[in-house]
C-alpha positions as CSV (number, residue, x, y, z in Angstrom):
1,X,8.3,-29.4,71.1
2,X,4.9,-30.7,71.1
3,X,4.7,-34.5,70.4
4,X,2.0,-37.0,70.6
5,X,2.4,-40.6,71.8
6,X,0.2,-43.2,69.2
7,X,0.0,-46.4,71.8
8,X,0.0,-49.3,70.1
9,X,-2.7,-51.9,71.9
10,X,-3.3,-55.6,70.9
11,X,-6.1,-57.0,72.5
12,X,-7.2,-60.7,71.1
13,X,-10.5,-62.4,72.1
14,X,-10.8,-65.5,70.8
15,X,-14.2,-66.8,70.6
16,X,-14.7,-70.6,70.2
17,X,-18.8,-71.9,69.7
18,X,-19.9,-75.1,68.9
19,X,-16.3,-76.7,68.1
20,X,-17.6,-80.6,68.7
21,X,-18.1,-81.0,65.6
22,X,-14.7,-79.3,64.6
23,X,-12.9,-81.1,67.0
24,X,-14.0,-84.3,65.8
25,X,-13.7,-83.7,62.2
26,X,-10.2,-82.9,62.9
27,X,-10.1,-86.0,65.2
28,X,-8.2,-84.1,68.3
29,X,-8.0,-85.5,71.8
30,X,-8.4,-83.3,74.8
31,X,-4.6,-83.9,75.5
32,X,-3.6,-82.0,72.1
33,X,-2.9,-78.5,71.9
34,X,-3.9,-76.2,69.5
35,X,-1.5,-73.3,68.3
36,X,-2.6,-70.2,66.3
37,X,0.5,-68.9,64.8
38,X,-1.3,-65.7,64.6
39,X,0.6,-62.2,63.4
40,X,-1.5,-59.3,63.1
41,X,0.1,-56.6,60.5
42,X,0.0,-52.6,61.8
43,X,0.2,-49.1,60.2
44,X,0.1,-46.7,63.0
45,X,1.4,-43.4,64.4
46,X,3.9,-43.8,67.1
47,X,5.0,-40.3,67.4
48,X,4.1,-37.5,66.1
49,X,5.1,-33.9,66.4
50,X,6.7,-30.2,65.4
51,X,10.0,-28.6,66.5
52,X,10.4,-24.8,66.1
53,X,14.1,-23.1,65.9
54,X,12.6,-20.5,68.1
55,X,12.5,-23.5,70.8
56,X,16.7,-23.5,71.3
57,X,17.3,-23.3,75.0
58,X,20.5,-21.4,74.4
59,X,19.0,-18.3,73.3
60,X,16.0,-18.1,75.9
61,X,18.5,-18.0,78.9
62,X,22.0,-15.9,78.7
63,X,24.6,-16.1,82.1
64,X,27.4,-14.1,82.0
65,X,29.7,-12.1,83.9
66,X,32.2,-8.3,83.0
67,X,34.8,-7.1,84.8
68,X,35.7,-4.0,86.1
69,X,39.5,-3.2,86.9
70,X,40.3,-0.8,89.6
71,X,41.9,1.2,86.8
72,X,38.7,1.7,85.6
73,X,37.8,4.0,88.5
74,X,41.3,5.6,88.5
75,X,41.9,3.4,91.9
76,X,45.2,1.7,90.4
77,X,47.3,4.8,91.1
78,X,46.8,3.7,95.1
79,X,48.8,0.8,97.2
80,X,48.6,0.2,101.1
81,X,47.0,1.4,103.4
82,X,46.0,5.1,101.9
83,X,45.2,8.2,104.5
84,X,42.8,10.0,102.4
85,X,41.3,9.2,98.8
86,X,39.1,12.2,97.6
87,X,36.1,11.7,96.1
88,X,35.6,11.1,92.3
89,X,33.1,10.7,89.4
90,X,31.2,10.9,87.5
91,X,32.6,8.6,84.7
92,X,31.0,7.5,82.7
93,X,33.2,5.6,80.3
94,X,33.0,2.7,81.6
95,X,32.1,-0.2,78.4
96,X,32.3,-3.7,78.6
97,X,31.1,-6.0,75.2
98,X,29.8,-9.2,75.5
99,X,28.8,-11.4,72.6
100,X,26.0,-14.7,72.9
101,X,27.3,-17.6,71.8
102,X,26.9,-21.4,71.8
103,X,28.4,-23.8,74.1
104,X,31.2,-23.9,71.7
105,X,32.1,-20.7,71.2
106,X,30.6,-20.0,68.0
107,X,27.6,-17.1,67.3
108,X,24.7,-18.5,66.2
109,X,22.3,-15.9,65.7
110,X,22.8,-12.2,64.7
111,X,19.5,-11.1,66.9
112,X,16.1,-12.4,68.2
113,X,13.0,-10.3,68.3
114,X,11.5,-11.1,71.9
115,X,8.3,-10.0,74.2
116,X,10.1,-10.3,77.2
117,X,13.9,-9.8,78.5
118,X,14.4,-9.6,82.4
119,X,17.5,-9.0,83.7
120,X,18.9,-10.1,86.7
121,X,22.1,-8.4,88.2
122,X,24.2,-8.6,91.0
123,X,27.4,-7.6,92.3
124,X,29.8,-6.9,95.3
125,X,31.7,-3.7,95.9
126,X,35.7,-5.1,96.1
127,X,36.8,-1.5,96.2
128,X,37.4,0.1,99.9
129,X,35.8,3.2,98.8
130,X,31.8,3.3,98.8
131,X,30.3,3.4,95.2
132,X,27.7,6.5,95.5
133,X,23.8,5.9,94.6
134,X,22.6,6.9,91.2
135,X,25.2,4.6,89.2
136,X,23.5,3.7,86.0
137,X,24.1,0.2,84.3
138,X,23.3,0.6,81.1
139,X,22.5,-2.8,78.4
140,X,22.3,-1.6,74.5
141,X,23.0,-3.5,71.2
142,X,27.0,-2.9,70.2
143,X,27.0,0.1,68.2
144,X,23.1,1.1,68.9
145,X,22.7,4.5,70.7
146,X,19.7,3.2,72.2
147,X,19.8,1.5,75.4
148,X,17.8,-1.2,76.2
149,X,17.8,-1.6,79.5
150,X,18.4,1.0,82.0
151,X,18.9,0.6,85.8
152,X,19.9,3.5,88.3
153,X,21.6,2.0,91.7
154,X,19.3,3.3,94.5
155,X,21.7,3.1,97.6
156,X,25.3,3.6,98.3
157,X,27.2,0.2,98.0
158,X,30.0,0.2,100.7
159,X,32.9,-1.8,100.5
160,X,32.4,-5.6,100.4
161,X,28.5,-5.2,99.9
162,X,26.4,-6.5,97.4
163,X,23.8,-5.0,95.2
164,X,21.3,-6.7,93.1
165,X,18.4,-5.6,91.0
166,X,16.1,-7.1,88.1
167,X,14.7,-5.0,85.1
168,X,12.3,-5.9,82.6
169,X,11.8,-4.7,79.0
170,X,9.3,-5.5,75.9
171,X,9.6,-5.6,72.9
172,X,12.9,-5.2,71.4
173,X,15.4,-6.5,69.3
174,X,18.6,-8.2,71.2
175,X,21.5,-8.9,68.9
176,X,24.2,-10.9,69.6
177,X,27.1,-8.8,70.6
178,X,25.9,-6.6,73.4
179,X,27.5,-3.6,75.6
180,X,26.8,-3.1,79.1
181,X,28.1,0.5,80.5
182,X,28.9,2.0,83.3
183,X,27.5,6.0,83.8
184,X,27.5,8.4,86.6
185,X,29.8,6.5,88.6
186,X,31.2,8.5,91.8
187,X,32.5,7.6,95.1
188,X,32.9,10.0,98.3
189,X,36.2,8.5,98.7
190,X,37.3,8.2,102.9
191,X,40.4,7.8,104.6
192,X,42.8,5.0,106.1
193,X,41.7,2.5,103.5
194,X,43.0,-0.5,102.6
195,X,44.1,-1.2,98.9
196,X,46.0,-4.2,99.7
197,X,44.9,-7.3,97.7
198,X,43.0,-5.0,95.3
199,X,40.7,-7.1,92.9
200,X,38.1,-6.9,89.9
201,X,34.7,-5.6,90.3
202,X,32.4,-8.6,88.9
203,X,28.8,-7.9,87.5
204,X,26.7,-11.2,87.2
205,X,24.1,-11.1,84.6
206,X,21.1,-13.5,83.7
207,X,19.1,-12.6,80.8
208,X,15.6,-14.4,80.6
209,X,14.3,-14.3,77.3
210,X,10.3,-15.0,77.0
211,X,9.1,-15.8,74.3
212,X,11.6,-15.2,71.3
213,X,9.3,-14.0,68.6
214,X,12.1,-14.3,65.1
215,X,15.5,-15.0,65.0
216,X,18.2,-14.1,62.6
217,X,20.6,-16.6,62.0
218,X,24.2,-15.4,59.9
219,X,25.2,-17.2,57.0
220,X,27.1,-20.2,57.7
221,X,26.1,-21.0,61.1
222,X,24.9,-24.3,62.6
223,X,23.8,-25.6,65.9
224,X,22.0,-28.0,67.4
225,X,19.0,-28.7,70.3
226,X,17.7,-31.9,72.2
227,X,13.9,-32.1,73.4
228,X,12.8,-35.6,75.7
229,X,9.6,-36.6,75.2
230,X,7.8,-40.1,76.8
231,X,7.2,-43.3,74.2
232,X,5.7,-46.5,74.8
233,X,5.0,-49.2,72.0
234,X,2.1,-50.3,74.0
235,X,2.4,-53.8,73.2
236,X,3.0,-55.1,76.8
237,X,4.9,-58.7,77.1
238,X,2.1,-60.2,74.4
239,X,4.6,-59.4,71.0
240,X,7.3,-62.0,70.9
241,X,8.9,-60.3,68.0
242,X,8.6,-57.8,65.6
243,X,9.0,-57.6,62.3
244,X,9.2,-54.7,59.6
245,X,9.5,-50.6,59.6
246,X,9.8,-47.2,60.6
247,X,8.8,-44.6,58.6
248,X,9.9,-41.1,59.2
249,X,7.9,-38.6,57.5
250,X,9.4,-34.9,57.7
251,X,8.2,-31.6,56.5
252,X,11.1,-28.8,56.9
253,X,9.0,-25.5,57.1
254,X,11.9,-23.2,58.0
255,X,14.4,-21.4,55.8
256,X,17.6,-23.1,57.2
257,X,18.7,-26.8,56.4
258,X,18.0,-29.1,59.5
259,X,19.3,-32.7,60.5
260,X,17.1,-35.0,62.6
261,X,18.4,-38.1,65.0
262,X,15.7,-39.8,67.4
263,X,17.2,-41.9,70.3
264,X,15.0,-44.2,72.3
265,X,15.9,-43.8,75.8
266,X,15.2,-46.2,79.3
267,X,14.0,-45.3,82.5
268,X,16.6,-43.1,83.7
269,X,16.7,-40.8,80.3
270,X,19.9,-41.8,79.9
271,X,20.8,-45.0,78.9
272,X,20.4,-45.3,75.0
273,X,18.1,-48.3,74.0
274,X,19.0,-47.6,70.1
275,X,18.4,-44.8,67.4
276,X,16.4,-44.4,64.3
277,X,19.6,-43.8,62.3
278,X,23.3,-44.8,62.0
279,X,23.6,-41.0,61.3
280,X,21.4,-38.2,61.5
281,X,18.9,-37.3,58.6
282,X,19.1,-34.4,56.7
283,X,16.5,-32.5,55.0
284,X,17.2,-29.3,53.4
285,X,15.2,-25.8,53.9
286,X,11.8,-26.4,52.9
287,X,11.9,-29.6,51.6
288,X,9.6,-32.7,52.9
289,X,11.0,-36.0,52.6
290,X,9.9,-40.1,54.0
291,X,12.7,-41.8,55.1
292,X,12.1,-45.5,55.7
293,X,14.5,-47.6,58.3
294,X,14.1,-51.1,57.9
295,X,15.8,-53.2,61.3
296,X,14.2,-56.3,63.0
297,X,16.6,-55.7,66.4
298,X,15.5,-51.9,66.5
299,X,11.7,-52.4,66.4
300,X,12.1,-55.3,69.1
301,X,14.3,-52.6,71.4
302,X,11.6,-50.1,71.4
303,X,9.6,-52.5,73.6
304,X,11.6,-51.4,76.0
305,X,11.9,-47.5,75.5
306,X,10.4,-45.4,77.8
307,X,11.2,-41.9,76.3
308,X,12.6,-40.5,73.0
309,X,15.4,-37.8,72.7
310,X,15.5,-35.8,69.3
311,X,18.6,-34.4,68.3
312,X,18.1,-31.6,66.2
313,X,20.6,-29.5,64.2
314,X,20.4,-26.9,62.1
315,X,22.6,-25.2,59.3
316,X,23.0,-22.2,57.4
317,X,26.0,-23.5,55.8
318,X,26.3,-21.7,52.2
319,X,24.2,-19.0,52.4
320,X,24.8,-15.5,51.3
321,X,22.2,-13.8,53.5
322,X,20.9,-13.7,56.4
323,X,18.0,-16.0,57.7
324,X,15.2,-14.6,59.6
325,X,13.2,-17.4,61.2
326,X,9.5,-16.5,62.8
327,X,7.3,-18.7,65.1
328,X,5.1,-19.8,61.7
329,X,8.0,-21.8,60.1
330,X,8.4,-25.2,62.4
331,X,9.4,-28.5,61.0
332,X,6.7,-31.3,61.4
333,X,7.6,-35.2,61.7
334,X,5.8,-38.4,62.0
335,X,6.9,-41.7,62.9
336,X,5.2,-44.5,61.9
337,X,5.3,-48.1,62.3
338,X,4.8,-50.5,59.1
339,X,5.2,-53.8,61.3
340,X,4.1,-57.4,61.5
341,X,3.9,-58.6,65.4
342,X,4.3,-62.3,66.0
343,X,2.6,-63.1,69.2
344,X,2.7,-65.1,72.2
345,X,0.9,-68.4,72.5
């Protein structure tokens, strides 16, 4: 998100020549006070901005984890402590599917178009038989004969030890659903080995995704992303009270319907001062639109706001097709402040 802070400053300098004559006319004493009940209107910025779709956090990094049973490998047929196992392999039919999705379990996207994936792998051997070097782990699309990402172990992983790697590749197309296999995998086997407490072998992946260049988003599909940004009124202790509007001024470039909340936040990023809305506003795909939110106790909480959290969520709820969404299509706001500020004596 890139947002710019408009700081509000009032700065009066009062200027008083030649009031004798004033004074007198007015016949004032030097006990008497005089109040200027003075309340200077603004139109201003306070924030202004652009969010991009491509910005959502849960498509640039992607943790997960497979599985691979002993029965796999073909080690389920053993129990105890075994005299010999022969050697075995290669298999290679070893598939496990994984598919992206949102913290709530649903698939947002059907693919991204990215620079940069890097993938960072690790795992520890829980068989009792060594796992021989030139294993391949293999990441392609589901159904794609292509693979995208190839490693080949380069080291025998005994029993209990751990093997990582990283591989990079550019410029390719990641789609949700994903298979990672298993090829070439052989053991030399060994004697006297334990298969007592037999468990899973666990493959940690981390996918880091730099920069997505387009998404595709399915039909009927929504999410939603949160970017913190600092905000100060700038008006100090010298506004007693505030008067008037907000204006929210909002251009929906992308192809997908959005809906927009902004919370003003304190010191700690936490605690919620207030919030433009009593809901979030929507704005359809490609439309622009100037929402105006008229509430005394608002403006006079943002004197105390230190940052602002927006809440963005996006839709493609009825659609028949598919949305593809590039790094040109972002959606632009502005808020501004339509206010009259009543001032300290």
């Amino acid at each position: 998100m890139s947002v710019k802070n408009s700081l509000l400053t009032i700065r009066l300098w009062i200027m008083i020549v030649s009031l004798g004559g004033i004074i007198s006319a007015c016949n004032l004493n030097n006990a008497q006070d005089i109040t200027l009940d003075w309340e200077p209107e603004i139109f201003a910025p306070l924030i202004k901005g652009d969010l991009g779709v491509l910005q959502q956090p849960n498509i640039q990094n992607v943790d997960f984890s497979i599985a691979v049973p002993a029965s796999s490998l073909g080690l389920d047929i053993y129990s105890g402590i075994v005299p010999i196992v022969p050697a075995f392999g290669p298999i290679d039919t070893i598939q496990r599917d994984y598919t992206v999705t949102d913290s709530t379990n649903n698939i947002v996207f059907e693919s991204v178009e990215i620079d940069t994936v890097t993938a960072n792998v690790s795992f520890t051997n829980p068989f009792p038989v060594a796992l021989s070097a030139g294993m391949r782990i293999i990441f392609r699309n589901q159904g794609a004969t292509t693979n995208l990402i190839t490693h080949v172990t380069t080291r025998d992983v005994g029993p209990n030890e751990t093997y990582s790697f990283q591989e990079q590749a550019l410029n390719l197309t990641l789609n949700a659903s994903l298979e990672i296999a298993l090829e070439n995998v052989q053991s030399p086997g060994g004697t006297n080995l334990d298969f007592n407490n037999l468990s899973d072998l666990t493959i940690n992946i981390s996918l880091q995704i730099s920069p997505v260049n387009a998404i595709v988003f399915a039909p009927n599909v929504s999410a939603s992303f949160e970017t913190t940004d600092n905000f100060d009124l700038g008006l100090g202790d010298e506004a007693e009270n505030l008067e008037g509007n907000l204006i929210l001024k909002h251009n929906n470039q992308t192809p997908v319907n959005l809906s927009v909340q902004a919370y003003f936040l304190a010191d700690d990023q936490t605690t919620v001062i207030d919030s433009l809305f009593q809901v979030p506003s929507p704005i359809s795909a490609g439309d622009t639109a100037t929402v105006t939110v008229s509430s005394t106790s608002l403006l006079n909480s943002l004197r105390n706001a230190k940052f602002i959290r927006f809440n963005t969520g996006f839709n493609t709820n009825g659609f028949t097709n598919s949305v593809r969404i590039d790094g040109s299509t972002q959606y632009d706001f502005q808020i501004i402040a339509d206010v009259k500020v009543k001032l300290k004596n």
